[in-house]
N, C-alpha and C positions, 0 to 999 in steps of 0.2 A: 627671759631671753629676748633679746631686742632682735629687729629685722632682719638685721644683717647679719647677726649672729647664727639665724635659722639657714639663710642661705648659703651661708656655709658649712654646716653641718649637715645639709638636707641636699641629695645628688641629683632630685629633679630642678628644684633652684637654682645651683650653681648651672644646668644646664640651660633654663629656658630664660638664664639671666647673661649667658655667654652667647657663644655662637650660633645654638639652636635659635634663641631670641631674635638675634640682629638677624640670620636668615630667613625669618620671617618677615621681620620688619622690610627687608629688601625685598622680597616677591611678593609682598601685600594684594597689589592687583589683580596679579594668574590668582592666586590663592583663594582672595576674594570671591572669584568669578567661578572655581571648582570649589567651594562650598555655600553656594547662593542657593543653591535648594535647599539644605537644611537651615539658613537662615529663613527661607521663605516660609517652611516649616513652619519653628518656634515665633513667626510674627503672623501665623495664620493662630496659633498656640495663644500668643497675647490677647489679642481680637477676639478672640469665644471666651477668655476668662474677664475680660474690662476689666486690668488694675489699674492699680492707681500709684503706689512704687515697685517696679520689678529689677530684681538682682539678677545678673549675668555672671554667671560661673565661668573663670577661664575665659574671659572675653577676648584675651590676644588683642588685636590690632584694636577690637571696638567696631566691626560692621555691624555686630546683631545689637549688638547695645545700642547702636545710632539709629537701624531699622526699626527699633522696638520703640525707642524715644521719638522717632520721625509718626509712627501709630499715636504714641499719649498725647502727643504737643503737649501743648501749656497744662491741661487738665492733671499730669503727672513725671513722673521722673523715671529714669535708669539709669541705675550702677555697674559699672563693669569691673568686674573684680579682677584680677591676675597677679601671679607672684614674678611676671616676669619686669624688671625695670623697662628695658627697650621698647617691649609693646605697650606698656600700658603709655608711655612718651609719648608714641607715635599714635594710639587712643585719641589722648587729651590733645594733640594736635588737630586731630581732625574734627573731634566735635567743637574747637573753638572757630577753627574755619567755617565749619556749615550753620555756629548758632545754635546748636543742638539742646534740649533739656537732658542732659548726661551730664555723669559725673565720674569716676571711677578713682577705684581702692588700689597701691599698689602692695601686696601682705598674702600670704598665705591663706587661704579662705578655711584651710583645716584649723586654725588657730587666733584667728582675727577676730577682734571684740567687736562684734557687730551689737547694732542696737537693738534687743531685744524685739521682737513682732514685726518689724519695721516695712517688713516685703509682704504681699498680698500674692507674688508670682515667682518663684524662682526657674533659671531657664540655664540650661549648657546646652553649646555645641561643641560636642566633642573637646570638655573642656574639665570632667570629671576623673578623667582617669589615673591621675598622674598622684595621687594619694596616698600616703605610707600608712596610715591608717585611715580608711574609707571609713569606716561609722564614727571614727571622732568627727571626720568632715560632715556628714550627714547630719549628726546630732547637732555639729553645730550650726549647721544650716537650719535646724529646725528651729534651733533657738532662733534665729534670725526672722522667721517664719512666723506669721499669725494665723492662730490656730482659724485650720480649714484650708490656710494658702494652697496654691497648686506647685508643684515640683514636675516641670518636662524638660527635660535633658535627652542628649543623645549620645551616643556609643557606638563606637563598633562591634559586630560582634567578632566572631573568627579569625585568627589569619589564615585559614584554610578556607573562608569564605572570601574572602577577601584579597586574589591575588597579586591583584593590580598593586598592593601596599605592599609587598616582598618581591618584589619580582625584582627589584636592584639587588635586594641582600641576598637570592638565590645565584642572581647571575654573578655577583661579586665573590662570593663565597671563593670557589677555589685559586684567586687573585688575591685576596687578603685573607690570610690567615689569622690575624688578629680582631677579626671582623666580632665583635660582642653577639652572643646567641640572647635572644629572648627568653626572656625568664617566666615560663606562665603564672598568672598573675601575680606577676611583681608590679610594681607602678607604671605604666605604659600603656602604647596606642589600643592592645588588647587586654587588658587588666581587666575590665568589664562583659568581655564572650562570655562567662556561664550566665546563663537567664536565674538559676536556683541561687547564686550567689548575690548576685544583685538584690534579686529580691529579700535576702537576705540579711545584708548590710542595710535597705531602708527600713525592713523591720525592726531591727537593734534600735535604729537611732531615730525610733521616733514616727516613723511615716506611715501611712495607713493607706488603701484604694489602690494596692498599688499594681498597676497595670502597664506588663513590659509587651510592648508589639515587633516582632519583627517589618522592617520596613528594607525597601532595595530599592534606592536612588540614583538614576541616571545622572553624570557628572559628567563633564570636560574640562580641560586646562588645551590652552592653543598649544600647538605643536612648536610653536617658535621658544616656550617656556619650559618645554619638557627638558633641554639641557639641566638650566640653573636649576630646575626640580630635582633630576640625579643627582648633581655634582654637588648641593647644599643642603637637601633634606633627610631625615631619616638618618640609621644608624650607617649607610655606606657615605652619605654626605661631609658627616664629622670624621669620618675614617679618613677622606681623598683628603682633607685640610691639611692631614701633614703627612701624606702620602707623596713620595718623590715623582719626579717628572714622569717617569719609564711604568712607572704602576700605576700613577693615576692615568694616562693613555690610556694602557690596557683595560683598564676595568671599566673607565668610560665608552669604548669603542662595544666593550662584553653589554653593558648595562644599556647602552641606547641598539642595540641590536633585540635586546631582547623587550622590547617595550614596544618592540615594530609592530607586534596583533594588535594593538592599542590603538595603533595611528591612522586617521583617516582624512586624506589629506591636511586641511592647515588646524586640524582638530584631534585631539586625544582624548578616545570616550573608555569610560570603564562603568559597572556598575558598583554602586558603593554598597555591603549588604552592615546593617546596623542596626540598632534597637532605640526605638522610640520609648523613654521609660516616663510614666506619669504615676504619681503621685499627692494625696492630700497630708498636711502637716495633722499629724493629731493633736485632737484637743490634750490641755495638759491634764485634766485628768483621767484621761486614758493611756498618752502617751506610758512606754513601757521607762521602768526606772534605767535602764540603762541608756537612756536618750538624756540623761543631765546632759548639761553642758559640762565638757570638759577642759 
């Protein structure tokens, strides 16, 4: 089955290849600037491990890929994977402007023929979760992996921890009625909250050391961006796109009202609560049989 074929058949693709995509792609900067600490993160992550090629899971736009490549210079390289076309465009945009030693995959990282060992460091930011099957992903990450590599990624956990990330879809809630319920772990922004399943899924497919951390990161997005934040992100975002004039009103006036504990003045803080997960690739002769690559 060819690329395009996948993304059609596969419901996180066709989204983060539609409109979820290009609304990234247009709020890059707020975005950017509210997930700069867990880039700072995975490039403090880089820096204690010294590799020498590292893979970006779900790299989106390419900040942590560029940050990680601005670490290696010339000495090594970073790949930024994503299935979505828009961002990984707007990716390769930017690392040819800045010169960057980056490169980036646009393909499915659950099913993508990567070269065997190739990576010494795998890394997501909140870039794992979107997986219809997590341990084909895993397993095949591992393949991609040389035995002993490191694997740190990040996740969220809850969305009961997490209320800053629902607080549109509660307030929108009884204004759309068609508004999609979350599905627990189904592919999405919470797919990865049980700490037992996670570790779980790296066990299957191969990973060893594996150590999940609760971590809670202070974040902001300026106040001037929390509009185009409601009105294009998330599940109320795709909802307003072909919501009529009189209900998208409504539910915007409902959703930035309720975002007001948030706001201090020209600054919107929330705490982010998420899991730090780290991992080593096992050697192949321990790795467990069900880590083939599939």
């Amino acid at each position: 089955m060819n690329f395009k074929q996948q993304m059609e058949d596969n419901e996180q693709a066709a989204l983060w290849n539609g409109r979820a995509g290009r609304a990234w792609v247009d709020a890059q900067e707020p975005l950017d600037r509210l997930l700069a600490p867990f880039e700072n993160l995975l490039v403090d992550e880089a820096r204690a491990a010294s590799p020498r090629r590292v893979l970006d899971v779900g790299c989106g736009t390419g900040a942590t890929t560029l940050a990680i490549a601005r670490l290696l210079g010339a000495a090594g390289h970073c790949v930024g994977a994503d299935i979505s076309e828009p961002m990984i465009a707007a990716a390769r945009a930017r690392a040819e402007r800045v010169g960057a030693p980056a490169s980036f995959i646009c393909g499915d990282v659950q099913r993508h023929a990567f070269e065997p060992a190739s990576f010494d460091l795998i890394v997501s930011r909140f870039g794992i979760m979107f997986f219809d099957s997590p341990v084909q992903a895993f397993a095949n990450l591992r393949h991609a992996a040389s035995d002993g590599a490191a694997l740190r990624v990040i996740a969220w956990r809850s969305a009961a921890e997490n209320p800053f990330m629902t607080t549109a879809e509660r307030a929108a809630a009884p204004l759309l009625p068609n508004l999609p319920a979350r599905q627990p772990g189904a592919p999405g922004q919470f797919s990865f909250a049980d700490r037992d399943r996670v570790s779980s899924v790296l066990e299957e497919s191969g990973w060893t050391g594996i150590d999940i951390r609760p971590i809670d990161v202070e974040c902001t997005l300026p106040e001037k961006a929390l509009h185009g934040y409601l009105t294009r992100m998330g599940p109320v975002g795709l909802v307003l796109q072909d919501a009529d004039e009189r209900t998208r009103t409504q539910v915007i006036e409902a959703v930035r009202a309720a975002f007001e504990p948030y706001v201090h003045g020209s600054e919107v803080r929330f705490t982010a609560a998420c899991w730090m997960i780290g991992a080593q690739a096992a050697s192949a002769t321990t790795a467990p049989k069900e880590a083939a690559r599939v």
